[in-house]
Every structure is written in structure tokens, then in C-alpha cells.
N, C-alpha and C positions, 0 to 999 in steps of 0.2 A: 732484833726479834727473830729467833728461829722459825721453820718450820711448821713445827706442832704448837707455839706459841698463836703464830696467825691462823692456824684450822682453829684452833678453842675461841679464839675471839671472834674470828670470823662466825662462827655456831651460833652464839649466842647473839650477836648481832644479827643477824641471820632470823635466828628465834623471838627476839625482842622487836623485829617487822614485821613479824607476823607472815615470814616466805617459807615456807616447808619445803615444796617441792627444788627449790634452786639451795637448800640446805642439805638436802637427800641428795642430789646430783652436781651439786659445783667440780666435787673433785673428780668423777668419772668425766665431766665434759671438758674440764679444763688437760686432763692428761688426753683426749680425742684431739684437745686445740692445737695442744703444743705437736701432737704427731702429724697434724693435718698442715702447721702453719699459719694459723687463720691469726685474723687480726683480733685486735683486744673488743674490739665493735662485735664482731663476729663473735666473739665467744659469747658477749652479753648478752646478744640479742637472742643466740642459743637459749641460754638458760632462762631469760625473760618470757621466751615464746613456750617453755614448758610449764614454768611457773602461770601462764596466761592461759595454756588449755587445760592445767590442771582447777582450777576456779571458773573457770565455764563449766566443766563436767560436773562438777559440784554444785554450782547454781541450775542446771539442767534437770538434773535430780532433784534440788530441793524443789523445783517448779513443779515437777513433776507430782512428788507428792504433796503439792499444796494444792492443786489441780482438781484430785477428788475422781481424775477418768479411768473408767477401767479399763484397765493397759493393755486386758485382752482382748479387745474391740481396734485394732493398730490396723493401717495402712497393709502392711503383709498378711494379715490374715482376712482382708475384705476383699472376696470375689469381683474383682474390679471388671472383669469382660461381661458379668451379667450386665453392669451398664449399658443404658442407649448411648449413643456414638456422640449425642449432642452435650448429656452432660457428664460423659466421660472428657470430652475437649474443655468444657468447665473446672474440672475437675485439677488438670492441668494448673488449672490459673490459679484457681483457689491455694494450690501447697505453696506459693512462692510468699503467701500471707499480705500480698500488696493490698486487699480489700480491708485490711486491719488499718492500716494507715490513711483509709480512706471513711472510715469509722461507716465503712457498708455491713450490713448483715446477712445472714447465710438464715433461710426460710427453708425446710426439708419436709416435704408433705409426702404421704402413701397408706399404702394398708402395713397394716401389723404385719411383720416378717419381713418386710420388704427393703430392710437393712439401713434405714435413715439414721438409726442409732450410731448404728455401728459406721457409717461412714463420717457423720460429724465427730464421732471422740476418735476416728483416723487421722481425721486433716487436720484436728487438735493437738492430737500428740505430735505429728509432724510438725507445726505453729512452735509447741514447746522444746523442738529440737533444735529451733531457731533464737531460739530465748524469748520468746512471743508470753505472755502469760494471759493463762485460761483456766476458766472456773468451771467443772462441771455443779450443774443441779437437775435433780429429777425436780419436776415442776411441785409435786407435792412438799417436798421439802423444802426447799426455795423459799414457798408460799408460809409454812409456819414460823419460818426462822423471820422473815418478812414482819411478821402479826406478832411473834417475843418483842421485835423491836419496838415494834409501834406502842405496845401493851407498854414499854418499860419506856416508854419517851427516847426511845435511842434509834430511830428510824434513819432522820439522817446520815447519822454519824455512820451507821450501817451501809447507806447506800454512798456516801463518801470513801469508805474503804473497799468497796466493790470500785471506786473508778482505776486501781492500780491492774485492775485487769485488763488486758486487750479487747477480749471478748469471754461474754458468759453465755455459755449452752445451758440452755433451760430444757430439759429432757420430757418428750411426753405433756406440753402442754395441751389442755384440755381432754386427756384422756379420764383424768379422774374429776366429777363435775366438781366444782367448788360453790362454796358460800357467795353471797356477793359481797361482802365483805373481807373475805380471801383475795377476790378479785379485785378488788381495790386498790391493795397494797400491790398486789401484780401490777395495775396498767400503772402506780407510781412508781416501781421501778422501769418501766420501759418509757415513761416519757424521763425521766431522768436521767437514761441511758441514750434518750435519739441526740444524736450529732456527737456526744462524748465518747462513744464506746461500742464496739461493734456488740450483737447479740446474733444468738447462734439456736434456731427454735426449730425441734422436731413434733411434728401434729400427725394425728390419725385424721383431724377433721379440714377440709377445706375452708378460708373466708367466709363462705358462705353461709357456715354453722357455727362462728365463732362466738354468735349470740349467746349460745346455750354457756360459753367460758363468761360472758363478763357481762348479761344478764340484762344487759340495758344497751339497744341501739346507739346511742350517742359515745357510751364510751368503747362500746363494739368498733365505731368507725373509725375514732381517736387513734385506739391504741394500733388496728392496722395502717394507719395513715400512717404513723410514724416510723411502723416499723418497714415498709415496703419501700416509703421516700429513697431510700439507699440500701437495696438491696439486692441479694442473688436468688431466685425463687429455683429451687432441686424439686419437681415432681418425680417421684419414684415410684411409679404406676406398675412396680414388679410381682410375679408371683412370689408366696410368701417363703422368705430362702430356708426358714424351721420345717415348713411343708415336705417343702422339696426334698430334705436334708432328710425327713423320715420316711417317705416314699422311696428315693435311693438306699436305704438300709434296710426296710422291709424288700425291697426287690432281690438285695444280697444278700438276704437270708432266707428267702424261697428259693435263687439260686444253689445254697449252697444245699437247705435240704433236697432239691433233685438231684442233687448232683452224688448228694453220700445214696437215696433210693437206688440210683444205677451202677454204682459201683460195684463189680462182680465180687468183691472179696469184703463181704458185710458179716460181720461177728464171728470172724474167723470159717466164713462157710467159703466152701471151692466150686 
């Protein structure tokens, strides 16, 4: 068998495994082996380990967009020094996703602005760089898709397919008051989810007011019982970062109109 005989066969065998990437690269790695020396081990393992990051980076992505986070809310783009020192050192611990394995949950409470949002869909994207898999939901939606299930008798099966998650972030619970029957379907998915599955929940409201979410003391206490049993509590007691953000851009634009008022050479005058 020539040459070009074993490239065609190899191709297609190749193709017929379903290996792309060690199909695209056999022959550049193998003309690197033979210049380098390397043993027959050495070369497989070569192309094995590209073939192997190239299907991570692809399962990475698809997690990603299965995810639902908005990607502009990442780690890089969150003010991480506005942190207090305490759970900035939190913070730390959380990216390594060891609290996923330990099916603890992540509780983020503050005022509006105060960036709870945007720091759990951080430590989430990070989780999904890990191949961690994470579901975002705005609590409103969560809640209806929750009440189709139950409406069409498909409730379970629903919160069955929710357990391939790691963790699901429920965005903005109790910001929008709900039904008590909204709420319902909510505290059965969180008891469904305590010990199986970490949950990841940003409030405006503390404990305190959780009444007014699930309408009824008993299952008010239920559903935080379960979910604090194993959890990380983030009080983000910040001023609000949107505030801020337009008070520094109103500042730089009163700066900048003084600055063109004193300028000696204003509409072409000398």
C-alpha cells in the first residue's frame, strides 16, 4: 500500500470515527514527530490531546449557550475591588466550584444596583469554563414555564431534566410579587432541588420579607429552611453600581462643558 493509498484510508477511517481534529492535523504532527524523534506513544498522545481540547471547547460553548447567562455580566467586567474584603476572600472559593460538589447553594441579597446579578452569572460563566453546567432563569420565567408544566401534567419530567444541572440561578426572586400559586410550583422546585443540586438565588428582599414571595408562613419557612441548610449567604449591602455609573458621567460632562467655557480659542475667537 502506497503513500497516498494510507492518507485516503486513513481519511476516511478517520471520518467514519467521528475524529476531525486528529484528521485535519495527523500529517502536520506526524512530519513534527519524525523531525523531533518522538516515539510512536508520543505522537498519539499529540494528536489525542488535540483531538480532546478540541471537544471540550465545543462542549464549552454548547454549555454555554444552553445556559441562558448573559455573557455580558463575566467575571472581567465585574468591579470586583467595590467588594468588601470578606466576601471578596469568598469569592475566591466560590470560582474553584467545590460548593457544586457539595450540592451548597449560593444566596446573594442587596439593593438594586448593587451588582448580585451580575456577580452570580460571573461565577457561573466561570463554573461553565469548567464544564460545570448552569441554568440561568429570571425568577418570572422560571415560574411560568414551572405552571405550562404542571398545567400539561409534565411537572416532573420538567424538574427531572432540571437535575442535569449543577446549579440553577433563579434571578430576581421575589422582585415581581407572584400568585400563590406561582409560588407553589417555586417552593416544589426548591424542595426538589435541596440535597440534589446546588441553587444559585438573587433577592432585593431579605428572609425577613419572604412572606410576601410565598404567602403563607409555613411554606415561607420550609422553603428557607432548605435552602440555607447548605449554603453561602453574599450580603451585598453596596451603593447602587447604575447610580454611580451616572453620577461619574454626569461629573464628565459638566467637566468637560467647563473646560470647552474657558478655553481662550472658542468659535474661532482670539
Amino acid at each position: 500500500m502506497n503513500g497516498k493509498e494510507i492518507h485516503q484510508q486513513l481519511n476516511e477511517t478517520l471520518k467514519a470515527l467521528c475524529l476531525p481534529t486528529i484528521r485535519k492535523s495527523y500529517a502536520g504532527q506526524a512530519d513534527m514527530a519524525r523531525a523531533e524523534a518522538l516515539s510512536y506513544e508520543h505522537y498519539l498522545l499529540e494528536v489525542a490531546q488535540l483531538e480532546a481540547a478540541y471537544r471540550r471547547n465545543n462542549r464549552i460553548e454548547r454549555y454555554l449557550r444552553d445556559s441562558k447567562l448573559p455573557l455580558d455580566k463575566s467575571m472581567a467586567t465585574f468591579e470586583r475591588k467595590r467588594l468588601p474584603r470578606r466576601i471578596d476572600g469568598q469569592l475566591s472559593a466560590l470560582l474553584d466550584g467545590s460548593f457544586l460538589d457539595r450540592t451548597e447553594n449560593i444566596l446573594a441579597f442587596g439593593n438594586p444596583g448593587s451588582g448580585k446579578t451580575h456577580l452570580l452569572c460571573g461565577i457561573s460563566q466561570e463554573l461553565v469554563y469548567q464544564e460545570r453546567r448552569i441554568k440561568f432563569f429570571p425568577c418570572h420565567q422560571l415560574v411560568q414555564e414551572l405552571l405550562v408544566a404542571k398545567q400539561e401534567l409534565k411537572l416532573p419530567k420538567f424538574l427531572n431534566q432540571l437535575n442535569k444541572y449543577d446549579a440553577i440561578l433563579i434571578d430576581d426572586i421575589g422582585y415581581v410579587q407572584q400568585s400563590r400559586t406561582e409560588m407553589e410550583v417555586l417552593f416544589t422546585l426548591l424542595a426538589h432541588r435541596y440535597e440534589r443540586g446546588s441553587v444559585m438565588i438573587t433577592s432585593n428582599l431579605p428572609f425577613s420579607q419572604w412572606e410576601k414571595i410565598f404567602h403563607d408562613p409555613m411554606t415561607t419557612a420550609a422553603a428557607i429552611d432548605r435552602l440555607v441548610h447548605h449554603s453561602i449567604i453574599l450580603e451585598l449591602n453596596l451603593p447602587s453600581y447604575r447610580l454611580e455609573q451616572a453620577q461619574n458621567q454626569g461629573k464628565h460632562a459638566e467637566k468637560e462643558a467647563l473646560n470647552e467655557q474657558k478655553s481662550p480659542l472658542k468659535n474661532g475667537e482670539k
